[in-house]
MMTF fields as JSON, N, C-alpha, C and O atoms, coordinates in Angstrom:
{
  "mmtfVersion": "1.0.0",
  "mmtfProducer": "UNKNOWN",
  "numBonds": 227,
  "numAtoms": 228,
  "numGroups": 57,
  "numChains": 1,
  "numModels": 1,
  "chainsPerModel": [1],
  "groupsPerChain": [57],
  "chainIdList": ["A"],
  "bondAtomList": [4, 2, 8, 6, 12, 10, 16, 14, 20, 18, 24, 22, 28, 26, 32, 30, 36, 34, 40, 38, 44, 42, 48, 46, 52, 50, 56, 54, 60, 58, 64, 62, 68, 66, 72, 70, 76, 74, 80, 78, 84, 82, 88, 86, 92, 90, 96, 94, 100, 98, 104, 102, 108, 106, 112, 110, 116, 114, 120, 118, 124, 122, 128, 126, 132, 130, 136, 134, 140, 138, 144, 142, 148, 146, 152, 150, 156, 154, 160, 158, 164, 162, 168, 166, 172, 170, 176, 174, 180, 178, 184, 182, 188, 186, 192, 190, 196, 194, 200, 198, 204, 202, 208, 206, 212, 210, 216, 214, 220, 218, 224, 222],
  "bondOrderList": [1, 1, 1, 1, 1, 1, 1, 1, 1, 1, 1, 1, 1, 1, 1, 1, 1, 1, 1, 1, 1, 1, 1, 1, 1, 1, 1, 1, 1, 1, 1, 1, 1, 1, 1, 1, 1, 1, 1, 1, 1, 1, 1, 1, 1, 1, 1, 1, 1, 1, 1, 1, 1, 1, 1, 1],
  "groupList": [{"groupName": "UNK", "atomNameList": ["N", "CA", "C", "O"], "elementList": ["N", "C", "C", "O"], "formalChargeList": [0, 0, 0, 0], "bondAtomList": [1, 0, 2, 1, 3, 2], "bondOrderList": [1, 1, 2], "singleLetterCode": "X", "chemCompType": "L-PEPTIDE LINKING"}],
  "groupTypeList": [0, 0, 0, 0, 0, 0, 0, 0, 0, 0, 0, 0, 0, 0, 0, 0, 0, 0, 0, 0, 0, 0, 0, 0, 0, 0, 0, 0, 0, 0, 0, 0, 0, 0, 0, 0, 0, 0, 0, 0, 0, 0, 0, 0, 0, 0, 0, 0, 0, 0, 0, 0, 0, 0, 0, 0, 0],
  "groupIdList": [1, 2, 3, 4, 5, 6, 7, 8, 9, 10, 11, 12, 13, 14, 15, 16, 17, 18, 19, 20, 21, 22, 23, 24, 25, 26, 27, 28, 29, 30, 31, 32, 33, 34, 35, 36, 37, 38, 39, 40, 41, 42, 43, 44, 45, 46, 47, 48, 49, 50, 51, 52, 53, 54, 55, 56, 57],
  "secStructList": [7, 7, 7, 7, 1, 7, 6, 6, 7, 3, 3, 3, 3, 1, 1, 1, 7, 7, 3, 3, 3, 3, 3, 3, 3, 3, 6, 6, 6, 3, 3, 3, 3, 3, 3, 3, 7, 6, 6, 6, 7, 7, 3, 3, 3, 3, 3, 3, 3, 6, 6, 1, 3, 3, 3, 7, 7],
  "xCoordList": [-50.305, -48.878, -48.211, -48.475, -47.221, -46.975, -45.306, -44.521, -45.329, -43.895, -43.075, -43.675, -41.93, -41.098, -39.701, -39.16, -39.549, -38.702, -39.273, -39.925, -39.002, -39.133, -38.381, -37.581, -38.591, -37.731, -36.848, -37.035, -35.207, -34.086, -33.803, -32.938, -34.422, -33.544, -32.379, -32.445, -31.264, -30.531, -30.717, -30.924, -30.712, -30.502, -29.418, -28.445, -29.552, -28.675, -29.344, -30.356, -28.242, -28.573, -28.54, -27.541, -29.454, -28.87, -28.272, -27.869, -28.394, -27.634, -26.2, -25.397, -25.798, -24.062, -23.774, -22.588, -24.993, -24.208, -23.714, -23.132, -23.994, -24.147, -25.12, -25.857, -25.194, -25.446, -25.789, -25.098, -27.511, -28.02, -29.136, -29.851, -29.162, -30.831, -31.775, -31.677, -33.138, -34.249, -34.806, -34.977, -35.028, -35.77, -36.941, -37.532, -37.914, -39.348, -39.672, -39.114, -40.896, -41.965, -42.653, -43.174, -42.605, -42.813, -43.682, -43.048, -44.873, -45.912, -45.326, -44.11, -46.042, -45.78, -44.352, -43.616, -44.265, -43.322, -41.975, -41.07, -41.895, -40.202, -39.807, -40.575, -38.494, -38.745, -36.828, -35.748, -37.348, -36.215, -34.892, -35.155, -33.737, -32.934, -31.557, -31.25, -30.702, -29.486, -28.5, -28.804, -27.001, -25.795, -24.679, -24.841, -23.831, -22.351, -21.855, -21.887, -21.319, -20.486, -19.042, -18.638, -18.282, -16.552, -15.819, -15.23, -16.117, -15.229, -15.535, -14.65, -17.138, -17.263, -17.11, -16.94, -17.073, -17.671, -18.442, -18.019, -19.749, -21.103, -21.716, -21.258, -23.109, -24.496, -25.14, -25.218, -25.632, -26.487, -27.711, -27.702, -28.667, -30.114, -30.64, -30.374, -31.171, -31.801, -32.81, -32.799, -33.724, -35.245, -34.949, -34.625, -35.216, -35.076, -36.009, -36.367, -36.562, -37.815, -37.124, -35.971, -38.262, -37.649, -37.767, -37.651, -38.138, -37.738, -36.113, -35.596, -35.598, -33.627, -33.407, -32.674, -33.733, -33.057, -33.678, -34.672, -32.435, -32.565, -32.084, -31.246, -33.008, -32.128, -30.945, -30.489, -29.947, -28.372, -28.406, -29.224, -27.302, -27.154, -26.502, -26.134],
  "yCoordList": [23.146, 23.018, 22.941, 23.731, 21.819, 21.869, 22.856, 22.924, 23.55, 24.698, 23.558, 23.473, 22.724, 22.151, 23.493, 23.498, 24.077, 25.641, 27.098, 27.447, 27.995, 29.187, 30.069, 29.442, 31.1, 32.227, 32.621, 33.306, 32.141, 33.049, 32.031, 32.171, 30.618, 29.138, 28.987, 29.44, 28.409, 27.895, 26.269, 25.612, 25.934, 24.191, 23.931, 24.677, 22.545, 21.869, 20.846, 20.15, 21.048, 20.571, 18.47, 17.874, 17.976, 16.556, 16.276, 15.187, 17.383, 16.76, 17.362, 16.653, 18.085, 18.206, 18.612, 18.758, 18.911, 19.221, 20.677, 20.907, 21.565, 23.569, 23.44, 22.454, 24.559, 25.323, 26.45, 27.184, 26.415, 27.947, 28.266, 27.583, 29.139, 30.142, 30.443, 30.755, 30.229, 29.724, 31.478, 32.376, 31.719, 33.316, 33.127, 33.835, 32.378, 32.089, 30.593, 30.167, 30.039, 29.165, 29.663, 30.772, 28.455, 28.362, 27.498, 26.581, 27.455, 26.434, 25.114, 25.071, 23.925, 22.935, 22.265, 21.346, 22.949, 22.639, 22.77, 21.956, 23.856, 24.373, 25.231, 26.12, 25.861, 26.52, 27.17, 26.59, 28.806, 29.643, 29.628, 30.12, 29.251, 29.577, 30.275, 30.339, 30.853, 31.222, 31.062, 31.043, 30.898, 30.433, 31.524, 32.198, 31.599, 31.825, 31.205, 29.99, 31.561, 30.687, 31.069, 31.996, 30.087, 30.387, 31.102, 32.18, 29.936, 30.322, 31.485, 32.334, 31.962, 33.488, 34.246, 35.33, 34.113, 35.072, 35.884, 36.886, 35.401, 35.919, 35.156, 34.048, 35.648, 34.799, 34.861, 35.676, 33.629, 32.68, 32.517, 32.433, 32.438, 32.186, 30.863, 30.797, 29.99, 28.436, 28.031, 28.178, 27.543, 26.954, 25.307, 24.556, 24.912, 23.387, 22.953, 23.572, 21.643, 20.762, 20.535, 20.148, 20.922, 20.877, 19.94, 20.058, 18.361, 17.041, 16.553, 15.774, 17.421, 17.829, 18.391, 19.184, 18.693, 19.73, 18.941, 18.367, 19.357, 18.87, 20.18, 21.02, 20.039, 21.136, 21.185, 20.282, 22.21, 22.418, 22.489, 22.868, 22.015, 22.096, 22.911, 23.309],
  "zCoordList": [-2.345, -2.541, -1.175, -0.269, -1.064, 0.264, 0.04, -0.906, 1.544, 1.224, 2.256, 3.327, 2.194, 2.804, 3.394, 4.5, 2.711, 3.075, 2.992, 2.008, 4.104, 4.315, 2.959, 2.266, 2.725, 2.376, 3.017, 4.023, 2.409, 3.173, 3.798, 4.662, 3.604, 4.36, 3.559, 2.417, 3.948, 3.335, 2.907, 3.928, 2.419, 1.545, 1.172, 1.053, 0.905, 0.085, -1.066, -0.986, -2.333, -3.396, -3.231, -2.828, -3.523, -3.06, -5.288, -5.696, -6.101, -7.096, -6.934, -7.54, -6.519, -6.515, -5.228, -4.931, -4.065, -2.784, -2.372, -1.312, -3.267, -3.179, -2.01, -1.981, -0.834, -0.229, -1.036, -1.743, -0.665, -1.569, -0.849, -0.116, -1.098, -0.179, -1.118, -2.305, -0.045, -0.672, -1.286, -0.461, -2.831, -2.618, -2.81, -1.995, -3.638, -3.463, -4.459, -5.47, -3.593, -4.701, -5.705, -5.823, -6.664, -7.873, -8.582, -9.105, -8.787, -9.19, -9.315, -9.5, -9.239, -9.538, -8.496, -8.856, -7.299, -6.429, -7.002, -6.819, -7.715, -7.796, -7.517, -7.886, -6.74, -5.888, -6.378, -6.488, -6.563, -7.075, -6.109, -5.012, -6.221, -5.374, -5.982, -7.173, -4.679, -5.502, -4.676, -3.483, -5.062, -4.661, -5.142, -6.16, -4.521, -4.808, -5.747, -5.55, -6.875, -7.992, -8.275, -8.977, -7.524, -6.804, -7.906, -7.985, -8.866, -10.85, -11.086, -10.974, -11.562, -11.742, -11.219, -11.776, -9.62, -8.303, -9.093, -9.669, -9.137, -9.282, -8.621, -8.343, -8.144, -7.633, -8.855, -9.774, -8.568, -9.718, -9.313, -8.085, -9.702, -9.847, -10.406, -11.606, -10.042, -10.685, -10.077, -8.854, -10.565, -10.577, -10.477, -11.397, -8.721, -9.106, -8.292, -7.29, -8.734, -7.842, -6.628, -6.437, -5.635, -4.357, -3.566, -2.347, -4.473, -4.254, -3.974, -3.172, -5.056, -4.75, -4.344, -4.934, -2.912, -1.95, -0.339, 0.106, 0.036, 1.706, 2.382, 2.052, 3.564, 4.97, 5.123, 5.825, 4.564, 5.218, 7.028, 7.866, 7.045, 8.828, 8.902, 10.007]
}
């Protein structure tokens, strides 16, 4: 499995463009992350292929 991000990187989503941090890999190259969510102010948790995600600057 190749790891393209560390634990505790930040990313970006290339489907809507969120800034979220990386918390761990997930078989099959998907990889757990979580974000700030402005509307709820809660952090959120989501499982996405980490084909949709690029390095935040």
């Amino acid at each position: 499995m190749r790891k393209l991000f560390s634990k505790g990187e930040r990313v970006r989503s290339k489907i809507d463009g969120k800034v979220m941090e990386v918390l761990k890999y997930i078989k099959n190259n998907f990889v757990e992350v979580r974000w700030f969510d402005l509307e709820k102010k809660e952090i959120r948790v989501r499982r996405i292929k980490e084909d949709k995600l690029s390095k935040a600057l």
